[in-house]
C-alpha positions in Angstrom: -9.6 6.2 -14.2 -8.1 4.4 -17.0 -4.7 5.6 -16.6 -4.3 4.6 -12.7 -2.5 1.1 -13.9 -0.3 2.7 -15.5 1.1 4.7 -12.4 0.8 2.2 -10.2 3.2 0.1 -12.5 6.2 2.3 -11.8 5.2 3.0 -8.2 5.3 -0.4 -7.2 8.2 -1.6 -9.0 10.4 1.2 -7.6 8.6 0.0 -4.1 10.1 -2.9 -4.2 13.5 -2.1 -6.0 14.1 0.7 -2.8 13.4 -1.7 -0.3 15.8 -4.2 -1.3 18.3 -1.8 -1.9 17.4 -0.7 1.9 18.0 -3.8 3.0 20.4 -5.2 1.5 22.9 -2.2 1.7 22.2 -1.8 5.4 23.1 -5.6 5.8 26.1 -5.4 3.7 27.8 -2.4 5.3 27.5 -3.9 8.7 30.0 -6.3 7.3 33.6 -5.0 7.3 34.7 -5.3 4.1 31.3 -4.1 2.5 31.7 -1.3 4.9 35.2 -0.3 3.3 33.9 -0.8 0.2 30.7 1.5 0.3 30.4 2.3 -3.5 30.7 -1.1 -4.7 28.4 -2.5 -1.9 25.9 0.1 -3.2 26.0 -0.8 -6.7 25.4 -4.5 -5.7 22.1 -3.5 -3.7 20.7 -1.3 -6.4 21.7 -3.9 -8.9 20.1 -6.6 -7.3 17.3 -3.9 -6.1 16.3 -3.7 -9.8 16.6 -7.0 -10.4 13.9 -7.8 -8.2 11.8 -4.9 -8.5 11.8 -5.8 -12.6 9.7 -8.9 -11.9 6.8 -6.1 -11.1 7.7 -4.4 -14.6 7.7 -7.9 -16.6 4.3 -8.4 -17.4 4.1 -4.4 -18.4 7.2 -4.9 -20.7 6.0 -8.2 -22.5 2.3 -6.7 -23.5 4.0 -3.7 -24.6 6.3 -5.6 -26.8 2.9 -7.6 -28.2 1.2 -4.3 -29.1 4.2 -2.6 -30.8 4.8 -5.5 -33.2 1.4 -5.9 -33.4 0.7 -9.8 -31.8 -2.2 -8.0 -29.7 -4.5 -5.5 -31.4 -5.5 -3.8 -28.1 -4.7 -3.0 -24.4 -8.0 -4.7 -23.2 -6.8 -7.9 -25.5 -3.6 -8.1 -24.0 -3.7 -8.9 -20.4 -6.3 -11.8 -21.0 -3.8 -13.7 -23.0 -0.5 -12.5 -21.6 -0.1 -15.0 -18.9 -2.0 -18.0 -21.5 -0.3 -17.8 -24.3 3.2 -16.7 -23.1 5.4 -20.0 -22.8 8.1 -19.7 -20.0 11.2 -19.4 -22.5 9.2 -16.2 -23.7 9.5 -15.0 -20.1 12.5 -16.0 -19.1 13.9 -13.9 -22.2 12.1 -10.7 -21.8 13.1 -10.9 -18.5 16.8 -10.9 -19.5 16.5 -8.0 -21.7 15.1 -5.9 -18.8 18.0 -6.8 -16.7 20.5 -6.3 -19.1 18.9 -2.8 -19.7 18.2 -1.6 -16.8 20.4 -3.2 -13.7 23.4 -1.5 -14.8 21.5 2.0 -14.2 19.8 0.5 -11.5 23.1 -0.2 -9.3 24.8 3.3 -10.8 21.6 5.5 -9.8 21.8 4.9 -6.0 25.2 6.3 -6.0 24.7 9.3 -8.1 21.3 10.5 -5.9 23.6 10.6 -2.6 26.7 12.1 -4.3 28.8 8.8 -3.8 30.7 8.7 -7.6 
C-alpha cells in the first residue's frame, strides 16, 4: 500500500508528457514546414511534452531533495510542509533544474523509440 504514490508519480507525469507530445506533434506536422521538418518538430513536442509533464514530478523532486540533505527527517514530515514552507523562488528553481535535466532527453527519446535519428 505504501508504495502506490510512488508509481502513480511516474505514471502520471509520463500521462501527461505523452499527451502533449500527441498533440502537439499532430498539430505541428499538419503545418508544412513542420511536416518537412519531422525530426525537429518531434523534438519540440517531446521537449515541451516534458516540460509540462515535469510540473507532476515537482513536488516529488523538491521533498526528495529536503530528505537527502536532511531539511525533512521523514517521508510522512515532508508533504505537510512542502507546499508551507517552500517560497516560490524555491520552486521556480527546482523547477529549472528538472528542465534543464531532463527536456533535452525528453525531446531526443520520442525520436529514438520510433527509429527517427
Amino acid at each position: 500500500m505504501r508504495t502506490a504514490p510512488l508509481r502513480r508519480r511516474p505514471v502520471s507525469q509520463a500521462a501527461v508528457y505523452l499527451a502533449f507530445y500527441e498533440s502537439l506533434s499532430r498539430s505541428l506536422l499538419l503545418q508544412p514546414w513542420w511536416a518537412s521538418h519531422v525530426v525537429f518538430a518531434l523534438l519540440i513536442a517531446g521537449a515541451l511534452g516534458d516540460a509540462a509533464g515535469s510540473v507532476l514530478r515537482l513536488p516529488a523532486e523538491v521533498l526528495a531533495k529536503r530528505l537527502q540533505t536532511g531539511t525533512v527527517a521523514t517521508k510522512q514530515d515532508g508533504p505537510a510542509s512542502l507546499f508551507a514552507d517552500t517560497p516560490l523562488d524555491e520552486w521556480l528553481d527546482s523547477w529549472g533544474a528538472i528542465l534543464s535535466r531532463d527536456m533535452p532527453f525528453g525531446g531526443l527519446q520520442v525520436c529514438w523509440a520510433p527509429g527517427i535519428l
